[in-house]
C-alpha positions, 0 to 999 in steps of 0.5 A: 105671447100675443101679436101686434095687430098691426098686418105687417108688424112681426113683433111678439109681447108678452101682455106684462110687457107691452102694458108697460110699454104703453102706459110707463107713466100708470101702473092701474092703466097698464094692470088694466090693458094686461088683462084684456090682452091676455083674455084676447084684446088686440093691441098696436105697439109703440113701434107703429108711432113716433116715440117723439110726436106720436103721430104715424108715418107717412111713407111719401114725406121723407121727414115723416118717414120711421126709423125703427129702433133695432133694440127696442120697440120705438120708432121715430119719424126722421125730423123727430130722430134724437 
């Protein structure tokens, strides 16, 4: 498994896994990134954009502020929340 590159992230993803993640919509691309995280290529999860906007928190605005999925790897700012 290999690390989010992100310093504060914890998160852990096998590279089948977070290929998937970051490209649902395109198994050639997902293929693509699968092989460069396992010859080392760092990456940045999903959790560090919102699911909804994909645009990054803002810690001093509370709408633009994360919630973070307890069960999956999503986050989204508070006015994006479904």
């Amino acid at each position: 498994v290999f690390q989010c590159v992100n310093a504060t992230c914890g998160y852990f993803y096998h590279p089948k896994c977070i290929s998937r993640l970051l490209h649902p919509e395109n198994k050639v691309a997902a293929g693509d990134l699968e092989k460069k995280i396992a010859s080392g290529e760092s990456f940045s999860c999903p959790v560090h954009k919102c699911s909804v906007c994909a645009l990054g928190e803002n810690k001093k605005i509370w709408e633009l502020q994360f919630a973070v999925c307890r069960r999956c790897p999503k986050s989204y700012h508070r006015k994006c929340l479904p």
